[in-house]
C-alpha positions as CSV (number, residue, x, y, z in Angstrom):
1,X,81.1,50.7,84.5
2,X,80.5,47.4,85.7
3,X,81.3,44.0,83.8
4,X,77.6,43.6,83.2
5,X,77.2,46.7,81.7
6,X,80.7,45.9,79.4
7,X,79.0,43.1,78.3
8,X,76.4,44.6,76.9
9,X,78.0,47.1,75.4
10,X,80.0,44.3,73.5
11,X,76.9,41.8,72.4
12,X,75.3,45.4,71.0
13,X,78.8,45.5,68.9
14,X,78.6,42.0,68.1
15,X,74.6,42.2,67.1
16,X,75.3,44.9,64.9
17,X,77.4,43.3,63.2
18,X,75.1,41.0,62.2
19,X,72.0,42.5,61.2
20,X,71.8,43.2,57.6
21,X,74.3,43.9,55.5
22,X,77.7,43.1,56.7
23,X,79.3,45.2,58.1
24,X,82.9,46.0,57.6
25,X,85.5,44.3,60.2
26,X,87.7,46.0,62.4
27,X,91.2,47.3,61.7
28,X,93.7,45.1,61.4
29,X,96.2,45.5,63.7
30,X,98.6,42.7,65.7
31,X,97.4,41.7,69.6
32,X,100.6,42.8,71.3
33,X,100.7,46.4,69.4
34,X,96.9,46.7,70.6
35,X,97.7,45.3,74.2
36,X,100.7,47.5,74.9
37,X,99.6,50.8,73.1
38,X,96.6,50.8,75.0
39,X,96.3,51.9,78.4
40,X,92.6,51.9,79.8
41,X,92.6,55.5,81.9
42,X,95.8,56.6,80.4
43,X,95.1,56.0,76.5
44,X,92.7,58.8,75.1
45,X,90.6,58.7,71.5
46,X,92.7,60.8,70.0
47,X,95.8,58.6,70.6
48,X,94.2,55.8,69.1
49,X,93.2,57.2,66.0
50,X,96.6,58.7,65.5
51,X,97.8,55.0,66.0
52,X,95.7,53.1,64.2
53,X,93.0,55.0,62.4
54,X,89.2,55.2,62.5
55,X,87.7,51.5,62.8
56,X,84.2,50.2,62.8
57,X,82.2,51.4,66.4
58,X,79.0,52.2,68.4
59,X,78.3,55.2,70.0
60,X,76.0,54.9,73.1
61,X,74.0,57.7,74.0
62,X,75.5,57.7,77.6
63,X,78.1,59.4,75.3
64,X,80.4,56.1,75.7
65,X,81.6,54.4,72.8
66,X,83.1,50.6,71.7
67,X,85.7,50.6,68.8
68,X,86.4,47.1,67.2
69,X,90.0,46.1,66.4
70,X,91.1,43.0,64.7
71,X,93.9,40.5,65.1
72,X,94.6,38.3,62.3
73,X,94.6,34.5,64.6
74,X,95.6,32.1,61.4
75,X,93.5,30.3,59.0
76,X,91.6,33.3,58.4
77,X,90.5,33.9,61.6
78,X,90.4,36.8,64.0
79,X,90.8,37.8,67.5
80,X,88.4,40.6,68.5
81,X,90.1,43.7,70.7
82,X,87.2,45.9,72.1
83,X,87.8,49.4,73.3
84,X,85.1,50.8,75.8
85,X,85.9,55.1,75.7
86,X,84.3,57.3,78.0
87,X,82.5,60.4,77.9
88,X,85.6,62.6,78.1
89,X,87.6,60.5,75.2
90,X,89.7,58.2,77.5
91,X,89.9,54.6,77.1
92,X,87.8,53.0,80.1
93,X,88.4,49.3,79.4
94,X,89.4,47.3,76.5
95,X,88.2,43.2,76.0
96,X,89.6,40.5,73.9
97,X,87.6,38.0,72.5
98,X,89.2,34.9,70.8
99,X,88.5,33.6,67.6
100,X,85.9,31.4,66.7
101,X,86.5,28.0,65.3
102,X,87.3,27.3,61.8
């Protein structure tokens, strides 16, 4: 999947969010438990729900889907962790997105 297409698949997240009622966020969990218990091509779907539970996503009808984790940043603030999984339940690619300003 290229960058392009990773994009998307994040601003479709991010949209969604934001049209009509809010939504709720993400799990909570810390950036270094996300960054070193996920392994994109190693890590599958069912390891991360045994980790961290079911969280807010979008399934795509390619049969890919994009899970949202938080990361508490300070001030009330959060760091956005992104999980692209594939077809056959593996993690593809994961993106971080820092928080916004106060």
């Amino acid at each position: 999947m290229t960058r392009t297409r990773l994009a998307a698949l994040v601003a479709a997240l991010a949209l969604g969010a934001c049209a009509g009622t809010p939504a709720p966020p993400g799990v909570q969990v810390s950036a270094e438990r996300l960054q070193h218990a996920i392994i994109p091509g190693s890590t599958t779907k069912a390891q991360l729900l045994a980790a961290f539970g079911p969280t807010k996503s979008v399934v795509f009808d390619s049969g890919y889907e994009a899970w949202l984790y938080q990361s508490p940043a300070g001030g009330g603030r959060f760091a956005e962790f992104v999980v692209l999984i594939d077809p056959a339940g593996t993690v593809a690619k994961t993106r971080t997105r820092a928080p916004g300003p106060p």
